[in-house]
N, C-alpha and C positions, 0 to 999 in steps of 0.2 A: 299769705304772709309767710317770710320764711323765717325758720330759726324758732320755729314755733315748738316746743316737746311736750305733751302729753304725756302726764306720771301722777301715780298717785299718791294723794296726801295722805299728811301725815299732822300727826299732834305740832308738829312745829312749823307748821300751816298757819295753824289756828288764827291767832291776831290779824296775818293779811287777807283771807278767804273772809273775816267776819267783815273787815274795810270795805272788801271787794264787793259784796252784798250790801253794806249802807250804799257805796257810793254807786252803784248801777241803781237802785231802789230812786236814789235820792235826784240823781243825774238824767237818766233814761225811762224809768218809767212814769215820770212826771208830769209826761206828757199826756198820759193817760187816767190820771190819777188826780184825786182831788189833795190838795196840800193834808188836810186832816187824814185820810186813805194813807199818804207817803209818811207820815210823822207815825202812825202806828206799827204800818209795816216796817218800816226801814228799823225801828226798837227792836228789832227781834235780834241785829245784831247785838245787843247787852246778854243774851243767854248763853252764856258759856258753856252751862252743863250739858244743854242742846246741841250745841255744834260739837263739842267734844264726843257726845252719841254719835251725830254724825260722821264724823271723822274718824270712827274706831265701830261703828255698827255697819254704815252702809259704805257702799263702793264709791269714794270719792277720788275724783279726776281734776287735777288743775292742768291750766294749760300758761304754762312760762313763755315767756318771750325773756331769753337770759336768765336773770334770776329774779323776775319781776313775774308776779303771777297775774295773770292776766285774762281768767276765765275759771270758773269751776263748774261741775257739775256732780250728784250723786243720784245712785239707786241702790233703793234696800232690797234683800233675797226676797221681797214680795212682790217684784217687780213695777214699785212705787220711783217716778224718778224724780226723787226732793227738791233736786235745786239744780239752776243752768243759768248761770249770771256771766256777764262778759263785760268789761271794761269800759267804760263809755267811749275813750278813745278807739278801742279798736272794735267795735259794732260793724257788722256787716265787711268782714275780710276772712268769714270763715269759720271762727275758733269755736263757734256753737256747735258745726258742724264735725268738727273735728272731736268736741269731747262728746255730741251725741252718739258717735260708731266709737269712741273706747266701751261708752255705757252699753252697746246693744252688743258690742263684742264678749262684755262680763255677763251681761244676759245671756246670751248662747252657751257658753261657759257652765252656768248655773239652770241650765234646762228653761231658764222659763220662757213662755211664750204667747206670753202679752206684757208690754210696756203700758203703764199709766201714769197721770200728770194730771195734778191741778194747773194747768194753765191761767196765766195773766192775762189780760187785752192785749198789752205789749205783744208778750211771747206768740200768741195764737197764731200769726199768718206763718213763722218760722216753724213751729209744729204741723199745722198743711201742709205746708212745702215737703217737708221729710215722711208724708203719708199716714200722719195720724189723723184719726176723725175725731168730730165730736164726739160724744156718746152721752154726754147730759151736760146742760146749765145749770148752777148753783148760786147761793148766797151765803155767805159765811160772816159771822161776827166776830171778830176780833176787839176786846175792849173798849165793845159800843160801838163801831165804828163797822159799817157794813160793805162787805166787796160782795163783787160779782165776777163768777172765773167760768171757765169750763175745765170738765173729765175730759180728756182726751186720752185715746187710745191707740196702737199699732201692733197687729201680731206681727208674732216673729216665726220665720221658719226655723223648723230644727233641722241641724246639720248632725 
């Protein structure tokens, strides 16, 4: 897709990147997901004080098409990568791809040299595809409400 820029956010982000995460949550992983699974996950957009850590603790990357943001992703200097959400419209033209090398670019940046990821169902074939393994299965409870994800992993060379 063109016209695409990769830049990182910032606090006056905030409100569209929280949108951005209900509406892929709400849109796209749906299809994975049991409606009760989406209605607790997709809440997480109400935490303010979270994504504000976010957006001022870790390396976060949106990706604009214009001035419409239309992808985010972050990683913290523990080389944990938080979040990698893309628009439901634009699914599968790239822009996952596009903010996974800013992130592995701030990881090299930052010496480290392993990536990890709580993986989704959804996201999992697109973390394969980019060379990360499994490395465990999990269950996690959220407000009663039980998921099942994978650790996924990818070393990184140092340059």
């Amino acid at each position: 897709m063109a016209n695409i820029t990769i830049q990182q956010a910032t606090l006056a982000d905030l409100d569209e990147v929280r949108q951005l995460f209900y509406d892929t949550i709400t849109k796209v992983n749906v299809r994975d997901y049991t409606p009760e699974q989406i209605a607790v996950w997709s809440s997480g957009h109400t935490n303010i004080p979270k994504w504000e850590m976010r957006l001022t603790e870790q390396y976060c990357v949106t990706a604009k098409h214009g001035e419409k943001i239309i992808g985010m992703a972050s990683l913290a200097p523990s080389g944990y990568l938080d979040l990698m959400y893309v628009h439901h419209a634009h699914q599968g033209q790239g822009i996952a791809t596009l903010l996974l090398q800013a992130l592995e670019l701030q990881a090299a940046k930052w010496a480290i040299t392993e990536i990890y990821v709580d993986v989704s169902v959804t996201a999992r074939p697109f973390f394969l595809r980019h060379s990360y393994t499994i490395s465990e299965y999990n269950e996690k409870e959220i407000k009663g409400v039980t998921f099942q994800n994978a650790v996924m992993r990818r070393a990184l060379p140092l340059f």
